[in-house]
DSSP file (Angstrom, degrees, kcal/mol; ACC not computed):
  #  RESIDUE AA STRUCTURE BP1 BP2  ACC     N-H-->O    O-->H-N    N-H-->O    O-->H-N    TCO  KAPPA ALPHA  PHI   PSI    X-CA   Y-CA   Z-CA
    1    1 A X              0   0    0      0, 0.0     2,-0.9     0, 0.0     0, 0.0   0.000 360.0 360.0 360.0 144.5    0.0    0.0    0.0
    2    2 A X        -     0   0    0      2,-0.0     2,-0.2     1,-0.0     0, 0.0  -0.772 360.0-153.1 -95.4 104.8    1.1    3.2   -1.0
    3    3 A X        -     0   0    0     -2,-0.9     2,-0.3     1,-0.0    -1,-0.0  -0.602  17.8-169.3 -92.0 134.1    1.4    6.0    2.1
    4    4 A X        -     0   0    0     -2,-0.2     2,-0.3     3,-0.0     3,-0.0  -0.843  20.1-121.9-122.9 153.0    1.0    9.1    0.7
    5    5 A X        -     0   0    0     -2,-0.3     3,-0.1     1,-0.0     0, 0.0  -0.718  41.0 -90.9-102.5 155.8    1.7   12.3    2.6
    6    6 A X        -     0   0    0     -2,-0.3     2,-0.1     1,-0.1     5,-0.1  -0.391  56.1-102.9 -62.6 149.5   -1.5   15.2    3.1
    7    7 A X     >  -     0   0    0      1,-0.1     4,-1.2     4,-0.1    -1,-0.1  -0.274  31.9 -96.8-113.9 178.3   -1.2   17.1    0.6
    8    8 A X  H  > S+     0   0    0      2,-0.3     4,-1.3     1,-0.3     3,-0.4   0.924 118.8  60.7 -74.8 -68.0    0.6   20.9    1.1
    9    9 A X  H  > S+     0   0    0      1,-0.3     4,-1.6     2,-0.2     5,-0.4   0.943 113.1  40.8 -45.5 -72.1   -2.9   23.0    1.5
   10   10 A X  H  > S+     0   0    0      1,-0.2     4,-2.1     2,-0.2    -1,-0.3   0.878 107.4  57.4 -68.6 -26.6   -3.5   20.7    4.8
   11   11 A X  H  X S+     0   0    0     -4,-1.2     4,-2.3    -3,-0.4    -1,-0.2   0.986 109.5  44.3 -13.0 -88.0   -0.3   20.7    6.1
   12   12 A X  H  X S+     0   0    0     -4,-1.3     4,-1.0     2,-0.2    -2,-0.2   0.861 115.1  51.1 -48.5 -46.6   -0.3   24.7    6.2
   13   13 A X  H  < S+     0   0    0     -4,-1.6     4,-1.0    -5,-0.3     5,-0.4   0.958 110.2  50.0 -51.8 -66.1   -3.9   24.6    7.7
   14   14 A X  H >X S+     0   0    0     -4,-2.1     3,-2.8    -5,-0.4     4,-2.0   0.890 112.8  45.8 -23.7 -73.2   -2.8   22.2   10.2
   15   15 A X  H >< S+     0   0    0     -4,-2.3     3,-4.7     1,-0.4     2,-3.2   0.732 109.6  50.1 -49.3-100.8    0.2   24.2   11.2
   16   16 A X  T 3X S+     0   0    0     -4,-1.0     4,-1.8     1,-0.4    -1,-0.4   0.300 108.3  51.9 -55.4  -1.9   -1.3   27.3   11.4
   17   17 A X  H <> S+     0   0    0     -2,-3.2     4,-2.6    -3,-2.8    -1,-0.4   0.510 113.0  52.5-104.1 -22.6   -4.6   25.9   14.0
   18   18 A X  H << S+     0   0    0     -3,-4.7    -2,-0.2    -4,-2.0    -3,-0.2   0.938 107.6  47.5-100.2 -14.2   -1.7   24.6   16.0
   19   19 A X  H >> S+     0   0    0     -4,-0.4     3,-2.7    -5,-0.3     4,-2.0   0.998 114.1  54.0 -26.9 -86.4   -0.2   28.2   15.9
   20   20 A X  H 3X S+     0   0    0     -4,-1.8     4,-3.9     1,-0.3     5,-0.2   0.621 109.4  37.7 -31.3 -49.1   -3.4   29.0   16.8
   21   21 A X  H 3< S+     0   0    0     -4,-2.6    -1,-0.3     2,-0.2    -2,-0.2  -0.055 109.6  58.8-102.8  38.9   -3.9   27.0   19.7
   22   22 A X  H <> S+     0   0    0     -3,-2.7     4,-4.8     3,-0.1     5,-0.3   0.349 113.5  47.6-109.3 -47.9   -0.2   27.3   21.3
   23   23 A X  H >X S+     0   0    0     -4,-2.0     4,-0.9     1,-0.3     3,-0.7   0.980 110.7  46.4 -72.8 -49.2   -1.2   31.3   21.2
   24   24 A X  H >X S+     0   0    0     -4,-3.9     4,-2.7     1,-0.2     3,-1.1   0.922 113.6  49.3 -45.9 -39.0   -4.7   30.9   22.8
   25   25 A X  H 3> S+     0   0    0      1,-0.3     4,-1.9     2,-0.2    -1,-0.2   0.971 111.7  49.9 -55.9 -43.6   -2.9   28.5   25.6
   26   26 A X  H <X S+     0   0    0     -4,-4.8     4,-2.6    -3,-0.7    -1,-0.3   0.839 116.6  46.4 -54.5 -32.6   -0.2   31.6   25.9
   27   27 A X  H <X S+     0   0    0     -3,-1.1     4,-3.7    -4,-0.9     3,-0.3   0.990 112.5  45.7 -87.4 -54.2   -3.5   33.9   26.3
   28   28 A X  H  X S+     0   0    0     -4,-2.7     4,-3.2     1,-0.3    -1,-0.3   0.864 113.1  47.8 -79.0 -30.7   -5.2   32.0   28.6
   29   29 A X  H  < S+     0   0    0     -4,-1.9    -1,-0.3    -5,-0.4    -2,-0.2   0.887 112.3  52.4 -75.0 -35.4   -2.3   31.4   31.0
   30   30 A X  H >X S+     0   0    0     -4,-2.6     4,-2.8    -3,-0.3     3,-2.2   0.930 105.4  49.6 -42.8 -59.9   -1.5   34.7   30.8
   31   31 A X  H 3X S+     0   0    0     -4,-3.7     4,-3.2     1,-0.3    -2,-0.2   0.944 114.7  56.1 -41.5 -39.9   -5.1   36.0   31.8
   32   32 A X  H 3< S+     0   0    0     -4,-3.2    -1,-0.3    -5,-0.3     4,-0.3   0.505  99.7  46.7 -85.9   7.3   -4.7   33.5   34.5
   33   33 A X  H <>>S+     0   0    0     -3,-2.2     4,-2.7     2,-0.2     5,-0.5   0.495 113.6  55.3-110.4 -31.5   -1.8   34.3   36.3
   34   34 A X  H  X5S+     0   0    0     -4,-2.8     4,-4.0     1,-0.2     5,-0.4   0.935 104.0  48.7 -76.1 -58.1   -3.0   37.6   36.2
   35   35 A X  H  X5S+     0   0    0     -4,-3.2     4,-0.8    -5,-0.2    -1,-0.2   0.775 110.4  59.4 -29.1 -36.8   -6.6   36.8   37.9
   36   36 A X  H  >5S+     0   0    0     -4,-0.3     4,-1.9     2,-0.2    -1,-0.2   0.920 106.1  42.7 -79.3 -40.6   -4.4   35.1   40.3
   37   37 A X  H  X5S+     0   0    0     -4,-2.7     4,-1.9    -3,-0.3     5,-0.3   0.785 112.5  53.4 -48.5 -29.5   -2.4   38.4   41.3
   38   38 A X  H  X<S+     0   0    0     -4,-4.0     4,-1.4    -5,-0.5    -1,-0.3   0.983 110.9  41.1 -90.1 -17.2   -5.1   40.1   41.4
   39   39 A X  H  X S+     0   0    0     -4,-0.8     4,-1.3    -5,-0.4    -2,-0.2   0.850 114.6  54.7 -54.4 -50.5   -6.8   37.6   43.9
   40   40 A X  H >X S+     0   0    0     -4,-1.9     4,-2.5     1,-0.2     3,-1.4   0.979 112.8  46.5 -68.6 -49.4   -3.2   37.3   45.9
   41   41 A X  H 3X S+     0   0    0     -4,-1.9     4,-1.8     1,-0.3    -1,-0.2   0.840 109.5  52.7 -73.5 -32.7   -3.5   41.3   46.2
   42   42 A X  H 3X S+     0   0    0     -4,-1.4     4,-0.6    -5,-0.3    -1,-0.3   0.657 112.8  42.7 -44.6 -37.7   -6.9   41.0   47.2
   43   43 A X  H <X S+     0   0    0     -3,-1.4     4,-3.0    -4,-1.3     3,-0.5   0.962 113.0  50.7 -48.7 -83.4   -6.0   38.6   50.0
   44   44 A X  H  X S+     0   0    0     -4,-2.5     4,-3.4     1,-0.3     5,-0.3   0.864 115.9  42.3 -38.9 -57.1   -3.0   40.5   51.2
   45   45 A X  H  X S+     0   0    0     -4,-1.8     4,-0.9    -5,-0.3    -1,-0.3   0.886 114.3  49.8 -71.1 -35.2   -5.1   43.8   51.3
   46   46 A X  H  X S+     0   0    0     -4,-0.6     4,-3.5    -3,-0.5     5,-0.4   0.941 118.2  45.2 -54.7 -60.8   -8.5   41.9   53.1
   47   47 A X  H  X S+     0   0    0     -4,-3.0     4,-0.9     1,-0.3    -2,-0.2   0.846 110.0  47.7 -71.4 -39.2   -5.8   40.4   55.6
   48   48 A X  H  X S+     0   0    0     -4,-3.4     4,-2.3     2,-0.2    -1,-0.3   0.708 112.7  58.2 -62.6 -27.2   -3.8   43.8   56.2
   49   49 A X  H  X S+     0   0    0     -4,-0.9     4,-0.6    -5,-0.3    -2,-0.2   0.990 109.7  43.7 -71.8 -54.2   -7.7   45.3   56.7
   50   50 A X  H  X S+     0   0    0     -4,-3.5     4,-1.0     1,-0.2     3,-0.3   0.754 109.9  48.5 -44.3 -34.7   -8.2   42.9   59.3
   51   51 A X  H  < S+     0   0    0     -4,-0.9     3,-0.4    -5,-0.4    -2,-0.2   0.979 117.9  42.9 -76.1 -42.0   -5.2   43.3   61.0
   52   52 A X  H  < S+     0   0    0     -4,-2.3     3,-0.2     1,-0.2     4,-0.2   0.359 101.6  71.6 -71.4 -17.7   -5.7   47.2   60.9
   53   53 A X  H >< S+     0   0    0     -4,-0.6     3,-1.4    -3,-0.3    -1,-0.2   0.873  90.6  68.8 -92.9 -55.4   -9.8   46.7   61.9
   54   54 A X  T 3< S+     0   0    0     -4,-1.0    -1,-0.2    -3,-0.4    -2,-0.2   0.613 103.4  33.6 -28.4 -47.2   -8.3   45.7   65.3
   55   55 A X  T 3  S+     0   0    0     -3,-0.2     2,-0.4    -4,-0.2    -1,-0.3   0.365 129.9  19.7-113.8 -28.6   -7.1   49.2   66.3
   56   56 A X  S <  S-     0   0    0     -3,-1.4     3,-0.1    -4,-0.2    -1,-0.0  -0.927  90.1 -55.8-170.8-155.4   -9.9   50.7   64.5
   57   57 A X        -     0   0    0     -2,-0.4     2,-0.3     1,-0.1    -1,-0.1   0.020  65.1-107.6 -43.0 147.1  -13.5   51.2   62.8
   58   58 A X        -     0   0    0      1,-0.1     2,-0.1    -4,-0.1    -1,-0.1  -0.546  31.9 -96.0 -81.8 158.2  -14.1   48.6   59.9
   59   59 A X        -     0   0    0     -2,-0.3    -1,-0.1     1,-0.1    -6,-0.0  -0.328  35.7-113.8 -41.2 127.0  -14.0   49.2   56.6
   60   60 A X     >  -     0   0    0     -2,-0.1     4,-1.5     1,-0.1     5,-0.1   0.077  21.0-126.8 -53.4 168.8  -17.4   49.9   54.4
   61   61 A X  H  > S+     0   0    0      3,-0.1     4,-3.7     2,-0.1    -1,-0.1   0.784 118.6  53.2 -84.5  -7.0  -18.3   47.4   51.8
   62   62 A X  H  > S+     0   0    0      2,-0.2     4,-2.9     1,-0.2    -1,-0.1   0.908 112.3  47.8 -98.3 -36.4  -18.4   50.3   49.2
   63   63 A X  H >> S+     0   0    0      2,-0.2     4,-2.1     3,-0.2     3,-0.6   0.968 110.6  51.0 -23.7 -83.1  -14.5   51.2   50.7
   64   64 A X  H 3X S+     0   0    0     -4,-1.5     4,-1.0     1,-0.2     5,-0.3   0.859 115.5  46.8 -41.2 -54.6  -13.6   47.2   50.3
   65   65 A X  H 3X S+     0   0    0     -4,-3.7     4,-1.9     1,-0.2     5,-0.4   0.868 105.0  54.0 -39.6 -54.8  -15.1   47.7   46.5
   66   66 A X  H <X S+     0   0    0     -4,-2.9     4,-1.3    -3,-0.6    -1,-0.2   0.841 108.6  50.1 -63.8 -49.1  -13.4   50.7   45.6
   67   67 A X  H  X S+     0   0    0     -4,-2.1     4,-2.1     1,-0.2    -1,-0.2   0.796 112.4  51.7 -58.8 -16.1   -9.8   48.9   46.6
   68   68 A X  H  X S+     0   0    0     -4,-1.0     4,-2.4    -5,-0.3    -2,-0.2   0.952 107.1  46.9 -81.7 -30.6  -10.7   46.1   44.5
   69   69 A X  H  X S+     0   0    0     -4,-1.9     4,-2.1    -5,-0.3    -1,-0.2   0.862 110.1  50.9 -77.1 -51.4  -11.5   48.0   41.8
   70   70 A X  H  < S+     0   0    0     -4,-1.3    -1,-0.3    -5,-0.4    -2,-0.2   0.997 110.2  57.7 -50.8 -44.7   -8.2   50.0   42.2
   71   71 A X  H >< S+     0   0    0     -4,-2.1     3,-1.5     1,-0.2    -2,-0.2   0.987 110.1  43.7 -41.1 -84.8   -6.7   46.3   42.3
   72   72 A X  H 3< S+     0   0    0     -4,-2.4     2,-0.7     1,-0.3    -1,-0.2   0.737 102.3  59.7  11.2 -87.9   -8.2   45.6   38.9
   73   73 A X  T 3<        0   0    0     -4,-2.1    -1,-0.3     1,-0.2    -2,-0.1  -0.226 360.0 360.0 -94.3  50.9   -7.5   48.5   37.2
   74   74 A X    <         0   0    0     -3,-1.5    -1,-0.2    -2,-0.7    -2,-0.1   0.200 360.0 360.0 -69.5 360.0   -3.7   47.8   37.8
């Protein structure tokens, strides 16, 4: 039996979808390390609020919002 290779037009489509889906993996892993900084900073700053709550009035929720949102737009 004769094995024949795919012919040049699917080759390049092939290659280029696996381009494709190397760069989406890059996107998404990026997106997600950042959603996870912003989570860790979110933490860090909830957990400094607490420690700080101690000593005095708590924080508002509209306060807590407003840092997150500062968090965010980093």
């Amino acid at each position: 039996m004769d094995r024949r290779e795919p012919p040049l037009s699917y080759r390049i489509e092939r290659t280029r979808l696996l381009a494709r889906i190397a760069a989406l993996e890059c996107a998404l892993e990026t997106s997600e390390h950042r959603r996870q900084t912003v989570i860790d900073r979110y933490e860090r700053l909830l957990a400094d609020r607490d420690d700080s709550s101690e000593s005095s009035p708590d924080m508002s929720d509209s306060q807590s919002r407003s840092l997150l949102a500062q968090l965010i737009d980093r």
